[in-house]
C-alpha positions as a printed Julia matrix, in Angstrom:
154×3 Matrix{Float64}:
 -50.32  -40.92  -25.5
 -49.47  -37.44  -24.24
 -50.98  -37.95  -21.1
 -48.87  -40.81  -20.89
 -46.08  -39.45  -21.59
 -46.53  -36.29  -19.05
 -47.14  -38.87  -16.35
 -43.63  -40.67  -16.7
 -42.29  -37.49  -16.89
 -43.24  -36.39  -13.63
 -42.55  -40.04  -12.69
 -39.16  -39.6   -13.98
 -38.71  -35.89  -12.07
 -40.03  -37.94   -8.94
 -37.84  -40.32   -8.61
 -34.57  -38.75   -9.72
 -35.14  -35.25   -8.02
 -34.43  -31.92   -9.83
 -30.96  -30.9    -9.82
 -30.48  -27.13   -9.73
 -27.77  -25.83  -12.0
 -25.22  -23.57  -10.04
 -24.02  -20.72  -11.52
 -20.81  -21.18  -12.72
 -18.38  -19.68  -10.65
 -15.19  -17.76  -12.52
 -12.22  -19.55  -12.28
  -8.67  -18.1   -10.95
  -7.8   -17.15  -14.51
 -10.45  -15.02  -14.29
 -10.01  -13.43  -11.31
  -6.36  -12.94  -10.09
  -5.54   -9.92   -9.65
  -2.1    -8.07  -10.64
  -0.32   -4.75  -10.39
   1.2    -2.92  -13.36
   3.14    0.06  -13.41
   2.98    2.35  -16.41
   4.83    6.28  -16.76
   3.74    6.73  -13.37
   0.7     5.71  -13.13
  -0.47    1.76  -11.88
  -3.49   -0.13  -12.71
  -4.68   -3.1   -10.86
  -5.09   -6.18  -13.63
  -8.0    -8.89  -13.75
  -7.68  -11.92  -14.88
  -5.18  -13.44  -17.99
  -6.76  -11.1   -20.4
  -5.74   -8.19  -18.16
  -9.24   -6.37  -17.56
  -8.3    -2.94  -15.73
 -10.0    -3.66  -12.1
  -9.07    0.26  -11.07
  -6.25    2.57  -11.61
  -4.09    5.17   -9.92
  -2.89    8.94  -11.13
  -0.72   10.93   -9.37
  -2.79   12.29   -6.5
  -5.55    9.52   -6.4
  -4.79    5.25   -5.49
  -6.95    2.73   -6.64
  -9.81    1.7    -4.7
  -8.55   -1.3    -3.88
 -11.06   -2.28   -0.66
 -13.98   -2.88   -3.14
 -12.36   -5.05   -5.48
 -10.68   -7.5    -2.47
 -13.81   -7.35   -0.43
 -14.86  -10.93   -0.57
 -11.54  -11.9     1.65
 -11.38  -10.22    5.16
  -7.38  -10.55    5.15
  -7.27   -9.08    2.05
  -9.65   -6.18    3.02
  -7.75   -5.36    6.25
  -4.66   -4.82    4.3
  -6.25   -2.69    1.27
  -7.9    -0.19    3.89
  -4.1     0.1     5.23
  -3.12    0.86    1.39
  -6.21    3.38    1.16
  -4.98    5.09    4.52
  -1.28    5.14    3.67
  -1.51    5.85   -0.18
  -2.66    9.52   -0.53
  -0.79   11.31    2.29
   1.97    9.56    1.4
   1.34   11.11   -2.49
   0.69   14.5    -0.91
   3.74   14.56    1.27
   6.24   13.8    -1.86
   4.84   16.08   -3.73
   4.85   18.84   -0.92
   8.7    17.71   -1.07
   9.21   18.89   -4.93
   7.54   22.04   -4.37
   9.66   22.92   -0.79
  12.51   21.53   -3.05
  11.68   24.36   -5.89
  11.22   26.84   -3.17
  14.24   26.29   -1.44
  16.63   26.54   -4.69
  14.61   29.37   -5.57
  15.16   31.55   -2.42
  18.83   30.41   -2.24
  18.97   32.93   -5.58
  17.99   35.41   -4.14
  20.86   37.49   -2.62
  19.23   39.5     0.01
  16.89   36.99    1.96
  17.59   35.67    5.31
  19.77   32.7     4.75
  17.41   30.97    7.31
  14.88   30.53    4.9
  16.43   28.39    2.41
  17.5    26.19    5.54
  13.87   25.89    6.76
  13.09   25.27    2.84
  15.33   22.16    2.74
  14.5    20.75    5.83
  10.97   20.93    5.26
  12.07   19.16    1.69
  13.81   16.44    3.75
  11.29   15.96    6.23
   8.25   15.57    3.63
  10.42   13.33    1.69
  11.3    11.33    4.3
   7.86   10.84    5.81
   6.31   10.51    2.32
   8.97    7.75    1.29
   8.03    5.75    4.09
   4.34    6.01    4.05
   4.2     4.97    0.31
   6.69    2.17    1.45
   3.78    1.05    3.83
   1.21    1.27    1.1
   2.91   -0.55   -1.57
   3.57   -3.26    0.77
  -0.01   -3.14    2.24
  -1.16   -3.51   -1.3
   0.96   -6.09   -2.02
  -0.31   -8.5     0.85
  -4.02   -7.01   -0.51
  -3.05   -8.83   -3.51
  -1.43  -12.05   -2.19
  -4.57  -12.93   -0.08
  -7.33  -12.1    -2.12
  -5.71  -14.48   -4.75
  -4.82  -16.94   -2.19
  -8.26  -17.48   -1.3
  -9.65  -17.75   -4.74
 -11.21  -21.33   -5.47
  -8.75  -23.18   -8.14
């Protein structure tokens, strides 16, 4: 009976073919990614349940080119985030400390009243440059975001 049974089996396997189970495949739920921004710091967000992906301090960004790697759009923009983020850190905080300088010598009653000038144009200058190259980042990061979702399966 066994052998009889063993024989329709294979029978059975012959005729309807084996059908390999694919591995099942996360769904967007699971994978979106989001940014949230808390007391100056931001994390990057997986999924509904909100599964820190990576995070950013104050002098370091998120590595955001690994996690969006899978989409080439999405990776050309996050290595524009990575290139644009730290300088950009560096540069605003070189503003607070030519800030701190600068009120600090213009105390001091018998400096050169050139230096305090130099202090707070430096502050302007690092401030300005700094602004705009986190401006590129955030928005760099932003598109990161957008296409990596975007070409999620649904």
């Amino acid at each position: 009976m066994s052998r009889l049974t063993a024989v329709f089996l294979v029978v059975q396997l012959l005729i309807t073919g084996v059908a390999a189970m694919a591995a099942q495949e996360p769904s967007y739920d699971e994978s979106a990614l989001r940014v949230v921004s808390r007391q100056g710091s931001m994390q990057i967000l997986r999924g509904v349940e909100g599964t820190v992906a990576s995070r950013a301090g104050i002098f370091h960004g998120p590595k955001v080119a690994d996690l969006v790697a899978q989409s080439d759009s999405a990776l050309a923009e996050a290595k524009i985030f990575e290139r644009d983020y730290q300088p950009a850190q560096w540069l605003l905080g070189a503003a607070i400390v030519s800030l701190g300088a600068a009120i600090g010598a213009s105390r001091v009653n018998d400096i050169n009243p050139f230096i305090p000038t130099v202090l707070t144009a430096t502050t302007f200058v690092s401030f300005a440059f700094g602004a705009k190259k986190l401006d590129s980042a955030y928005q760099a990061l932003s598109k990161a975001i957008w296409w990596y979702n975007r070409d999620l399966k649904r």
